[in-house]
N, C-alpha and C positions, 0 to 999 in steps of 0.2 A: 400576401404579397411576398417575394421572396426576395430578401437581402442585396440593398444594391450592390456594386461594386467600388468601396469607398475604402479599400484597401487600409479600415481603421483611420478616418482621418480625424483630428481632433477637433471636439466644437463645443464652444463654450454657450452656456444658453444664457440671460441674461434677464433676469423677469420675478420683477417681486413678490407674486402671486404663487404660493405652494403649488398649487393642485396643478394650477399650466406648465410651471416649470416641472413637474413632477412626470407630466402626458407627456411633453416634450422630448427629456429623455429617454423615457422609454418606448416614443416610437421609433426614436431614432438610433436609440442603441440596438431594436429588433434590424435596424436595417445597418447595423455593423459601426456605428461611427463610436468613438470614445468620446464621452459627453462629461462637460464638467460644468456644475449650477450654481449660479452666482442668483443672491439678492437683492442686492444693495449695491451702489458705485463704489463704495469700500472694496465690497469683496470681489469686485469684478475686474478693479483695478489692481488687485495683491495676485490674483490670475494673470493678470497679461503682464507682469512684471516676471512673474515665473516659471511660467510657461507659454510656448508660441504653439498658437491657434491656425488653424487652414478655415476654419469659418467660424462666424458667429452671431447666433441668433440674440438682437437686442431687441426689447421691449423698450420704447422711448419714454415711458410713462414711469420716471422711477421715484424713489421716496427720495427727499423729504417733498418732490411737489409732482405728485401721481397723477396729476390733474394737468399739466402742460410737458412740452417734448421738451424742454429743458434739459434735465438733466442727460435724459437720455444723447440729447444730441452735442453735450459737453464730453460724453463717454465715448461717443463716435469718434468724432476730431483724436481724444488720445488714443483710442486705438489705432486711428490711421498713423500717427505719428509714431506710435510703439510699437505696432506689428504692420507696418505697412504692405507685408503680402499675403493677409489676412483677410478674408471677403466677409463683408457684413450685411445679413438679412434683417433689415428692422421690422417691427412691429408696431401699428399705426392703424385708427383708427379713421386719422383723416388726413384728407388728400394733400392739405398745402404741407404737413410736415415730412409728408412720405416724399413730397417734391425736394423739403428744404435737405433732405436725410440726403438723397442723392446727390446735390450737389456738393453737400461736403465728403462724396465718396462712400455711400453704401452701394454697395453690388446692386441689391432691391430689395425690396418693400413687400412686406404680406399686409395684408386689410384684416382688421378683428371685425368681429370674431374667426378665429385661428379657426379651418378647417384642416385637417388632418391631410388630406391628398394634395390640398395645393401645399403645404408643408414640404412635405415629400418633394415633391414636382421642384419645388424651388430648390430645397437643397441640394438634389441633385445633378441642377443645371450646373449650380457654384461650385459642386464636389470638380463637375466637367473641366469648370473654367482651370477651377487651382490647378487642377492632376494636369493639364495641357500647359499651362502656365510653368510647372514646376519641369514639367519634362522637355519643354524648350530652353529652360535655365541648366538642366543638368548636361545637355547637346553645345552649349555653349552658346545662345541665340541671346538675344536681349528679352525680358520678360515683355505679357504682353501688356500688360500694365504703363511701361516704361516708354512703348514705341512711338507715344505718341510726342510732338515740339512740345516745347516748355508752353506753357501757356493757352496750350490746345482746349483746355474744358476737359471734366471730366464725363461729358455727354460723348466727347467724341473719342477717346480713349475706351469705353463703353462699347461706344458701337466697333470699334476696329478690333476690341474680342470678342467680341460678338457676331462681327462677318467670318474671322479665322475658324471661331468652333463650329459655325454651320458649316462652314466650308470643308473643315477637316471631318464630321462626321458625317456629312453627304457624300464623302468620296469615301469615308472606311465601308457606307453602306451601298456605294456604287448605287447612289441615289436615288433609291428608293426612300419613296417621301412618309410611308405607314411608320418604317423601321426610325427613321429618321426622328419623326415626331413622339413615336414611343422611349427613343432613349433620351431626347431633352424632356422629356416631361412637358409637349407640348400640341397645340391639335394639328391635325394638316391644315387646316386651313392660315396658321399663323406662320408656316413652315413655306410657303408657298409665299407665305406677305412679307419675310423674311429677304427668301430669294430673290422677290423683286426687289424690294428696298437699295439690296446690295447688284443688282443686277447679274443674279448667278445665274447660269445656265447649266445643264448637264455637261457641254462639253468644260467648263471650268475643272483645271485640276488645283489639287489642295498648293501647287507651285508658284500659281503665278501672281 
C-alpha cells in the first residue's frame, strides 16, 4: 500500500504492550506519519507536556490497572485539556468504554484485537479531519471542533465534522461515491448512509 498523504503528521501511540506498540509504529511510519511511543501514563503524559500531537492512538488498558479503562480514560480527559486540537483514536475492547471514551471526546474507537487495515482506515479519516480542521484555522474560519453552542454534546460537534468532511471530499471528487469511499477509508455502502443521514445530495456544493 502506498503512503498516505499525512504530510508527516505527528502521533503518539500509547500502549503498554511492546510488540503492538512496536507493529504500530511501524505501520504507520511506512505510511509517512512521525510516531512517538509512550508506555506508561508517566511517559505519555511527559509527551504531551512537550510536544503537540495531531493524533493519538491510546490503548485504555494502562498499568498499574490493565484490566479496566481507567486509567486510560484519566489520560483521555488530560489530553483533551493539554492538546485540545489533538484527535484521539482509543483502543478497546469493549463496547460500553469505547462509548464512555467518546463522550469525553475521543475522535473513535478501534475494537481489539487491532487489525492492521481498519488501523489505517481510521487513522486516515482523523489525518482528514485534523489537515481540514487546520486549514480552516489557517483561512481564518473558526475550527470545526469549536463550531458547535456551548453545551451542544460532543456527539453533535462529531457529526457537524463529520457532515463538513463528506461534504468537502464529495465535491473535490465531484461525487463520485468509489473515490469518495476509498479516500475515507470507508465502504460505499456507508458513504451513501452518510449522505442520507446529512441529507446531501449531488446538487449540494461544499458552500452552503
Amino acid at each position: 500500500m502506498p503512503p498516505t498523504h499525512s504530510n508527516k503528521l505527528s502521533l503518539l501511540i500509547v500502549d503498554d504492550d511492546p510488540a503492538i506498540n512496536a507493529m504500530l509504529a511501524l505501520v504507520l511510519e511506512n505510511q509517512g506519519y512521525q510516531t512517538e511511543s509512550a508506555y506508561s501514563v508517566e511517559q505519555a503524559e511527559r509527551f504531551i507536556q512537550q510536544k503537540t500531537f495531531a493524533l493519538v492512538l491510546l490503548d485504555l488498558g494502562l498499568p498499574p490497572n490493565e484490566h479496566t479503562p481507567e486509567q486510560g480514560l484519566n489520560l483521555l480527559q488530560k489530553i483533551q485539556d493539554q492538546q485540545p486540537t489533538s484527535l484521539v483514536l482509543v483502543l478497546t475492547g469493549q463496547e460500553n468504554t469505547a462509548y464512555e471514551s467518546i463522550k469525553l471526546g475521543a475522535f473513535d474507537y478501534l475494537n481489539k484485537p487491532i487489525d492492521e487495515q481498519a488501523i489505517l482506515n481510521a487513522v486516515q479519516r482523523a489525518s482528514l479531519f485534523y489537515q481540514q480542521n487546520q486549514k480552516m484555522h489557517q483561512q481564518g474560519l473558526h475550527s470545526m471542533r469549536i463550531q458547535a453552542e456551548m453545551g451542544e454534546g460532543v456527539k453533535n460537534v462529531r457529526n457537524q465534522a463529520e457532515q463538513k468532511i463528506l461534504r468537502h471530499v464529495l465535491f473535490q471528487c465531484d461525487f463520485n461515491i468509489h473515490e469518495t469511499a476509498r479516500r475515507l477509508g470507508l465502504k460505499r455502502e456507508n458513504v451513501y448512509y452518510l449522505m442520507n443521514k446529512y441529507a446531501i445530495q449531488r446538487q449540494t456544493s461544499e458552500s452552503d
